[in-house]
Each structure stands twice: as structure tokens, then as C-alpha cells.
C-alpha positions in Angstrom: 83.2 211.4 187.2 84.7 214.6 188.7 81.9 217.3 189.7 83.0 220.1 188.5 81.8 223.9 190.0 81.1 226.6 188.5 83.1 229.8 189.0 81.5 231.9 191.3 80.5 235.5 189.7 82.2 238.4 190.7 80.1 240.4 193.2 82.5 244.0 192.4 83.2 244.9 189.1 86.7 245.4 189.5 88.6 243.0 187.5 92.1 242.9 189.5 95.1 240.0 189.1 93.8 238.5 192.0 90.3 237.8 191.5 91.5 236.2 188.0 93.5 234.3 190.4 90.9 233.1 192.4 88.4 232.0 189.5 91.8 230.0 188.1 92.0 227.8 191.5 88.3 226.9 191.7 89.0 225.7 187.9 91.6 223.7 189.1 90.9 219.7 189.6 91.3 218.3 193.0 93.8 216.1 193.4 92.4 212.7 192.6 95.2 210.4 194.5 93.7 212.0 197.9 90.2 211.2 197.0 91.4 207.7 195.8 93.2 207.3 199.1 89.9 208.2 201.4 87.8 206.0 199.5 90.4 202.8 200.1 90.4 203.8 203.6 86.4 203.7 204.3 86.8 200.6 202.0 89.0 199.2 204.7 86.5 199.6 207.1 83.9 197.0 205.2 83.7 193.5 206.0 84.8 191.1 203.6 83.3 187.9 205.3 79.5 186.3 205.4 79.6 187.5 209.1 79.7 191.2 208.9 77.1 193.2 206.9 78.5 195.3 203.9 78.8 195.4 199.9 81.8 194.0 200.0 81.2 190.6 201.5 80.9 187.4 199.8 78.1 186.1 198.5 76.0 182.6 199.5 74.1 180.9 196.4 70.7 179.9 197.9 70.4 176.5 198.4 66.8 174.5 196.8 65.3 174.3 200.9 65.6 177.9 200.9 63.8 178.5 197.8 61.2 176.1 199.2 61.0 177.8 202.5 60.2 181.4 200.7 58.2 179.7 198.3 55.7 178.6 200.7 56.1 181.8 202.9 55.6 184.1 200.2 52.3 181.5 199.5 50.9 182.2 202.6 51.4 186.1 202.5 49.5 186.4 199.2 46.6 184.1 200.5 46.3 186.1 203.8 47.8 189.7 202.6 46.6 190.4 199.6 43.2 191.0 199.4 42.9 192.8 202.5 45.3 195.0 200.8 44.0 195.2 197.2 40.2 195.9 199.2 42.0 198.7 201.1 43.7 200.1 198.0 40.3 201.0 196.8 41.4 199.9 193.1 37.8 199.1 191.5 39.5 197.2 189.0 41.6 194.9 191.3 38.0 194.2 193.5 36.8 192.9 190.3 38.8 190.5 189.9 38.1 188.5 193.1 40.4 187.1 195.7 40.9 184.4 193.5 41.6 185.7 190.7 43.8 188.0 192.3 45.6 185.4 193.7 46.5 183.3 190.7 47.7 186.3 189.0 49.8 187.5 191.8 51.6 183.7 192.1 51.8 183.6 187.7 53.4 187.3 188.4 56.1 185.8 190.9 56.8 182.9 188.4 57.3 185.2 185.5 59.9 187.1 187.6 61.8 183.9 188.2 62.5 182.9 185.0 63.1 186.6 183.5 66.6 186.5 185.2 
């Protein structure tokens, strides 16, 4: 999508040939096969392997250790992390709950994300 600006207003009130002129070449649209050129040239510049960071490298599928591995991380983070965090929110509601309770919910959450994709 092509921003387009708007025509600046005259600050005179003369209304000459050439200030008509001016208001045509802002109208005018920029010439798209330089703007396509720069962006294939910054493209260039990306990495299109799994060693160098970028959008346009390729993509690893996770394998089942991995999952495992955050699994259990992410596990240990809501048993340790959360309530601190829910106790410094000040949330009346969440304290309510308890750390347990808090807990579960917070794991069920996690699940329910997992299987939404």
C-alpha cells in the first residue's frame, strides 16, 4: 500500500502555473520499481541459513526432548515465579486463590494454549 501525502496548502494566495505545477508532482506516485529494487537489496543482506539470525531463515521443527526440556523449565518457573509475582501484583483476587490454586490454573492455562494451535 502506497502512502499517499496530502498536497501542501498554499501559504500566498496567488494562484500562478507554477504552483499548480508543484501540487501536480507531489500527486504524482513514486516510482515503484526503485522502491521494489531497495527492498530486494536490504533483502540480500538477510541470512537465509539456521546460522545467521533474520526472518528469512529457515525454520527447525522442535523435536519431543525439547518440548520436554521447556516443559519442565517452564514447571519450575511457575512453582518458584509465580506467586511471588501474583503477591507483588497486589491483585486481591489472584491472593485468593492460593499458591496452589494459582498454580494449577496457570499449568491448565499453558495446556489450553497448546492445543488451540
Amino acid at each position: 500500500m502506497v502512502k499517499r501525502e496530502r498536497p501542501s496548502t498554499p501559504t500566498s494566495s496567488s494562484t500562478s502555473p507554477e504552483s499548480n505545477t508543484n501540487l501536480h508532482s507531489i500527486n504524482q506516485k513514486p516510482d515503484l520499481k526503485i522502491k521494489a529494487e531497495s527492498k530486494k537489496a536490504k533483502g540480500g543482506q538477510r541470512g537465509g541459513t539456521d546460522s545467521s539470525p533474520g526472518k528469512g531463515g529457515s525454520k527447525t521443527p522442535w523435536s519431543i526432548e525439547e518440548d520436554n526440556a521447556l516443559i519442565e523449565i517452564m514447571d519450575q518457573v511457575i512453582k518458584t515465579q509465580l506467586w511471588p509475582a501474583i503477591k507483588a501484583s497486589g491483585n486481591q483476587q489472584l491472593v485468593a486463590r492460593g499458591s496452589y490454586g494459582a498454580q494449577y490454573h496457570a499449568k491448565l492455562l499453558l495446556r489450553q494454549g497448546k492445543t488451540k494451535k
